[in-house]
mmCIF file of the N, C-alpha and C atoms, coordinates in Angstrom:
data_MODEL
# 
_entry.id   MODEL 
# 
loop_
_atom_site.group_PDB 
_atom_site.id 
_atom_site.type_symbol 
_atom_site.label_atom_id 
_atom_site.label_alt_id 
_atom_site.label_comp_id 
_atom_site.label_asym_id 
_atom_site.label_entity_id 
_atom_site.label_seq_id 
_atom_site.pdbx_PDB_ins_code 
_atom_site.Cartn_x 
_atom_site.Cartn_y 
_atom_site.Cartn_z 
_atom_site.occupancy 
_atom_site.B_iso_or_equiv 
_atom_site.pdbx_formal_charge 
_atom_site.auth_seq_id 
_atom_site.auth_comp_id 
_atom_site.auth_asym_id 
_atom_site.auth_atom_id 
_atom_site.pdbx_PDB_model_num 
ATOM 1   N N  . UNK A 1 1  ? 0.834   -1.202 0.000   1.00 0.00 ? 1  UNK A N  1 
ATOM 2   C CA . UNK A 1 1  ? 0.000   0.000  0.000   1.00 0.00 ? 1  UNK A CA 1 
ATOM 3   C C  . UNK A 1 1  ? 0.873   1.259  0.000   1.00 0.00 ? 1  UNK A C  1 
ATOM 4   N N  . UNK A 1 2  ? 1.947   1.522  0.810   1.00 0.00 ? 2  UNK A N  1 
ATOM 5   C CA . UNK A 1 2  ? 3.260   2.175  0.907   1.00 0.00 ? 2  UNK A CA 1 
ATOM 6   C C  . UNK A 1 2  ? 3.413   2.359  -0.802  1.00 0.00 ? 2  UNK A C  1 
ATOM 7   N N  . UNK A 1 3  ? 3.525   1.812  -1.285  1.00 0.00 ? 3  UNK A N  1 
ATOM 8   C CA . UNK A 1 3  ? 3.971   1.693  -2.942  1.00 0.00 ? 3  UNK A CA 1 
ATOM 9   C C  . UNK A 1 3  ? 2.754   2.349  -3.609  1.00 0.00 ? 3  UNK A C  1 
ATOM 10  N N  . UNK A 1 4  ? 1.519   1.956  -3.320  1.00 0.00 ? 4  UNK A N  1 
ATOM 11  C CA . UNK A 1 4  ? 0.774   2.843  -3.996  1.00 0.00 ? 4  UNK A CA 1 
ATOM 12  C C  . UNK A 1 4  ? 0.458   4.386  -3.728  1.00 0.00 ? 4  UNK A C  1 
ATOM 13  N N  . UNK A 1 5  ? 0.624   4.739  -2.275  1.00 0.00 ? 5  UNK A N  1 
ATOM 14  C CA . UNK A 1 5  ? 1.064   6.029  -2.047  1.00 0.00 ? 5  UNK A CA 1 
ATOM 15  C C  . UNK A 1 5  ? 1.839   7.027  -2.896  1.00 0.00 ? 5  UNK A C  1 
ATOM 16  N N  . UNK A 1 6  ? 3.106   6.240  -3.034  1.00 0.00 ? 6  UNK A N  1 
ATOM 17  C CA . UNK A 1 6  ? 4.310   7.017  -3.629  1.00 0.00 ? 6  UNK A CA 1 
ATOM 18  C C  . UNK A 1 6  ? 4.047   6.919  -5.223  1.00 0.00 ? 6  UNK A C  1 
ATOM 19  N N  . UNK A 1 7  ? 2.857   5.759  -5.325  1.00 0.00 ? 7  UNK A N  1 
ATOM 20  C CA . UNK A 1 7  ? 3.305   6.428  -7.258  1.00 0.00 ? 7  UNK A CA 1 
ATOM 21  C C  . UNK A 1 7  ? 1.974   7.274  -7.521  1.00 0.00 ? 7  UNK A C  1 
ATOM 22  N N  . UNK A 1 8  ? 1.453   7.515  -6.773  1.00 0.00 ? 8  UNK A N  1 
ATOM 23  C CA . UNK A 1 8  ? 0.040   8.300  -7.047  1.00 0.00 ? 8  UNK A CA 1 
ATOM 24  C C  . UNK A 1 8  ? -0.119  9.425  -7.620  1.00 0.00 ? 8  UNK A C  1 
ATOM 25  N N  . UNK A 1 9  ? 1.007   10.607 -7.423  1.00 0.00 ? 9  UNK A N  1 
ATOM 26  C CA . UNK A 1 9  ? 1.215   11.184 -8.196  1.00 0.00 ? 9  UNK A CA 1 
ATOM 27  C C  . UNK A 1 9  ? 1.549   11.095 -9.313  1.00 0.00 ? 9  UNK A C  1 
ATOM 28  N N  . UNK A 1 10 ? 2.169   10.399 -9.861  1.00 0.00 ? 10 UNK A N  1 
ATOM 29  C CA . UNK A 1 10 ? 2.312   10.503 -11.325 1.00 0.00 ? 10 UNK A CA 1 
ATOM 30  C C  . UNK A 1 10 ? 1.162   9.808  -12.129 1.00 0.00 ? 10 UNK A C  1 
ATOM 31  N N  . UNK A 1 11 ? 0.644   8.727  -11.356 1.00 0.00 ? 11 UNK A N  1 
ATOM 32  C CA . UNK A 1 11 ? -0.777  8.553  -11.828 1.00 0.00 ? 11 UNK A CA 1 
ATOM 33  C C  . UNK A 1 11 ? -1.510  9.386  -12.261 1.00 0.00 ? 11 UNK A C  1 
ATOM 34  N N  . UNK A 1 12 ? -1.678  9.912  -10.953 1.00 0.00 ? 12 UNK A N  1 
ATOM 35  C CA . UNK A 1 12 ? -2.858  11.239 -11.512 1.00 0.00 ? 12 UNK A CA 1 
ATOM 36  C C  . UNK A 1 12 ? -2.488  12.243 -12.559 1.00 0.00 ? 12 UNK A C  1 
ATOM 37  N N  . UNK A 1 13 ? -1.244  12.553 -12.542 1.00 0.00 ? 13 UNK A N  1 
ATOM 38  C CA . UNK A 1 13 ? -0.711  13.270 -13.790 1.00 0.00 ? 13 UNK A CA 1 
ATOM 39  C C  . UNK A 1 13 ? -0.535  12.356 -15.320 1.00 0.00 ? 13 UNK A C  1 
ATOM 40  N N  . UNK A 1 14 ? -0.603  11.174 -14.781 1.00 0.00 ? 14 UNK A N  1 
ATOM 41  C CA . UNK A 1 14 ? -1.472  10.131 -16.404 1.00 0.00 ? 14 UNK A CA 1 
ATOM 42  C C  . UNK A 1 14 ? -2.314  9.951  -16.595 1.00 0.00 ? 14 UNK A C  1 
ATOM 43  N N  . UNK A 1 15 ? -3.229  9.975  -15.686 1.00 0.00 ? 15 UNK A N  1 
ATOM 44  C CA . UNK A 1 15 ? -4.656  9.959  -15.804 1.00 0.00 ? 15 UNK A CA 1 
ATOM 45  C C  . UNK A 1 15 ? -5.311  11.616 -16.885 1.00 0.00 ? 15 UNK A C  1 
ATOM 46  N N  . UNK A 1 16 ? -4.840  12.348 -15.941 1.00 0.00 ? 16 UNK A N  1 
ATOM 47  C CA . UNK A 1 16 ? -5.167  14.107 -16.204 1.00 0.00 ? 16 UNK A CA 1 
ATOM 48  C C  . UNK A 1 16 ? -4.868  13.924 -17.527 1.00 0.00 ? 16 UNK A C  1 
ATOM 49  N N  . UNK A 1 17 ? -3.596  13.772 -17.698 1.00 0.00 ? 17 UNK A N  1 
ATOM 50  C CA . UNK A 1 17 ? -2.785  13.465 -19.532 1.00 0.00 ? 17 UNK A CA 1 
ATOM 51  C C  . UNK A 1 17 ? -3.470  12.909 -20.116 1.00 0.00 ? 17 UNK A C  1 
ATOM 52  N N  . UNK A 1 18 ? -4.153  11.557 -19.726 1.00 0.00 ? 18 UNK A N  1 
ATOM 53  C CA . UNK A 1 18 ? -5.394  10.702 -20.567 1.00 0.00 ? 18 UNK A CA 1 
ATOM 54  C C  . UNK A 1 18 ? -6.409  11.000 -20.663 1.00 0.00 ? 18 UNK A C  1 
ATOM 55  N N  . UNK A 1 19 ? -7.010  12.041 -20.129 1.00 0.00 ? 19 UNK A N  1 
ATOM 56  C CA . UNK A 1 19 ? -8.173  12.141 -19.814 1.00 0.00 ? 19 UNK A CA 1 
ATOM 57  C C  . UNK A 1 19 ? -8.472  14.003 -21.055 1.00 0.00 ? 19 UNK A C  1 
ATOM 58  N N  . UNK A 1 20 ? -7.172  14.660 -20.573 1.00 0.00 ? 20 UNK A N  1 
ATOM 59  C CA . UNK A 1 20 ? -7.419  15.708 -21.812 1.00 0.00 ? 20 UNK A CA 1 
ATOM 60  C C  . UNK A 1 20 ? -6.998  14.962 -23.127 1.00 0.00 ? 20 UNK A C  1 
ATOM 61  N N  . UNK A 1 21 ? -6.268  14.008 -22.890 1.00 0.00 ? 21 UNK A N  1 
ATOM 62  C CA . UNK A 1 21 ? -6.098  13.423 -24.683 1.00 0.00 ? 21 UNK A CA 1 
ATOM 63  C C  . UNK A 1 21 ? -7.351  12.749 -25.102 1.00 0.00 ? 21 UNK A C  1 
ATOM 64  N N  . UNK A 1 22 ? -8.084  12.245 -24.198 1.00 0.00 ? 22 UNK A N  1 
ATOM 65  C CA . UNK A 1 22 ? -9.530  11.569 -24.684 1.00 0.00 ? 22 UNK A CA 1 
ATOM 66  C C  . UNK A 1 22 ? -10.432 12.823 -24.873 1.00 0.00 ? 22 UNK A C  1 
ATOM 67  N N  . UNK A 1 23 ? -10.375 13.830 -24.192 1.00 0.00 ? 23 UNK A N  1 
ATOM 68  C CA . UNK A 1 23 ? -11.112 14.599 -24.595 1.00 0.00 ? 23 UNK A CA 1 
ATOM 69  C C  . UNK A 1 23 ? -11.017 15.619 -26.251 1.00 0.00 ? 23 UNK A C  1 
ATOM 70  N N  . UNK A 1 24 ? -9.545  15.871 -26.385 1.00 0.00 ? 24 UNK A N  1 
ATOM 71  C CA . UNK A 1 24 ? -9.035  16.120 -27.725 1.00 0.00 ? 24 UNK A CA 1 
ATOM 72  C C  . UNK A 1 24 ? -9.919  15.292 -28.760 1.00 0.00 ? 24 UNK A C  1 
ATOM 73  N N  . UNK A 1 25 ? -9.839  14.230 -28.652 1.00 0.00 ? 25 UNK A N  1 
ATOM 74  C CA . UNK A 1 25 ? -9.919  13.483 -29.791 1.00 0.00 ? 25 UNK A CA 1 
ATOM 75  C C  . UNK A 1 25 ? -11.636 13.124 -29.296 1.00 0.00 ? 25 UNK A C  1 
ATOM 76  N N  . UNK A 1 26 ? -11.886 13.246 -28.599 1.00 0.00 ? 26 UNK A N  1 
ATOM 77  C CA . UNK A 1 26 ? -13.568 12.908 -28.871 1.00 0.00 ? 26 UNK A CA 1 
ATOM 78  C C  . UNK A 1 26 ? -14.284 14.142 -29.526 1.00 0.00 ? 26 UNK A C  1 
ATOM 79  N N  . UNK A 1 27 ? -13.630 15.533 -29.300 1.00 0.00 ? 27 UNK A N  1 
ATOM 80  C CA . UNK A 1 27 ? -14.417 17.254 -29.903 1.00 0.00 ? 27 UNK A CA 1 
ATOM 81  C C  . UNK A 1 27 ? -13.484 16.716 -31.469 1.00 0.00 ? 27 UNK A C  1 
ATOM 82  N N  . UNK A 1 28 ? -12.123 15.717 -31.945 1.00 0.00 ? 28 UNK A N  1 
ATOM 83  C CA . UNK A 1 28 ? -12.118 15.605 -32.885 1.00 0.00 ? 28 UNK A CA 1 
ATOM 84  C C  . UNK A 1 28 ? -12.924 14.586 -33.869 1.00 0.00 ? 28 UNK A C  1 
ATOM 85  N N  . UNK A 1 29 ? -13.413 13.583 -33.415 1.00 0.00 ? 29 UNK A N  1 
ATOM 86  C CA . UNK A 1 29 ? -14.302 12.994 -33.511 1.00 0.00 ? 29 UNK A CA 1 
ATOM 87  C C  . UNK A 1 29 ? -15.394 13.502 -33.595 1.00 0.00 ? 29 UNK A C  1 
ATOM 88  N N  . UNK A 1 30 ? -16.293 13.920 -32.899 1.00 0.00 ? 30 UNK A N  1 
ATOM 89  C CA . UNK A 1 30 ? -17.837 14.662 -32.808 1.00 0.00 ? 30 UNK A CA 1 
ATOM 90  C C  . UNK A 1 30 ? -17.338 15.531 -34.288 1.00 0.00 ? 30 UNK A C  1 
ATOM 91  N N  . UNK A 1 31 ? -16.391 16.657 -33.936 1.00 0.00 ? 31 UNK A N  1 
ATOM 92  C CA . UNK A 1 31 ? -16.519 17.578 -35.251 1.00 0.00 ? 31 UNK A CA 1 
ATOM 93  C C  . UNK A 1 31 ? -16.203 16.795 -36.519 1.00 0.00 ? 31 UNK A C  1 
ATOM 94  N N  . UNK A 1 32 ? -15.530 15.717 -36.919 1.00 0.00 ? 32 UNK A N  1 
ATOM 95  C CA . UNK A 1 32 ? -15.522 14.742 -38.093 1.00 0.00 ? 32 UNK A CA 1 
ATOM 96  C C  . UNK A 1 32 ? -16.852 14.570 -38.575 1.00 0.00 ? 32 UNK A C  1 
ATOM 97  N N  . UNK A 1 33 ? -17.296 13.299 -37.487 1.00 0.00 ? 33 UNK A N  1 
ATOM 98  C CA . UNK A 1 33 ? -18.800 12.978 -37.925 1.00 0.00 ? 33 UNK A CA 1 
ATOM 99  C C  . UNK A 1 33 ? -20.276 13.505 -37.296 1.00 0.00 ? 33 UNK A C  1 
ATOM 100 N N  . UNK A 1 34 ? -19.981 14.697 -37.072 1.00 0.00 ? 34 UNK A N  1 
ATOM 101 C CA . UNK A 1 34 ? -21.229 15.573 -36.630 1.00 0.00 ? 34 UNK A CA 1 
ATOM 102 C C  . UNK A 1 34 ? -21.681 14.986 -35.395 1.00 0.00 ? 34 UNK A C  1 
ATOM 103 N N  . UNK A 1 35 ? -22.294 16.355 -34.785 1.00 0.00 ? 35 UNK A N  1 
ATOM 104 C CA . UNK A 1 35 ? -22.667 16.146 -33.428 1.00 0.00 ? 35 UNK A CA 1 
ATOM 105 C C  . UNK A 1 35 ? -21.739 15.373 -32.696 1.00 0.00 ? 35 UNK A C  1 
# 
């Protein structure tokens, strides 16, 4: 559990990273094929 503590941060800063890259590409998606 000690171990998951310490990498949590960078998690969340991959998550955040994944989460605006999914969002990129879904407003690129929607604007491709409408709506």
């Amino acid at each position: 559990s000690g171990t998951y503590t310490q990498c949590t941060p960078s998690a969340t800063e991959a998550i955040a990273r994944y989460m605006k890259e999914g969002e990129t590409l879904s407003r690129d998606i929607a604007s491709r094929y409408g709506n």
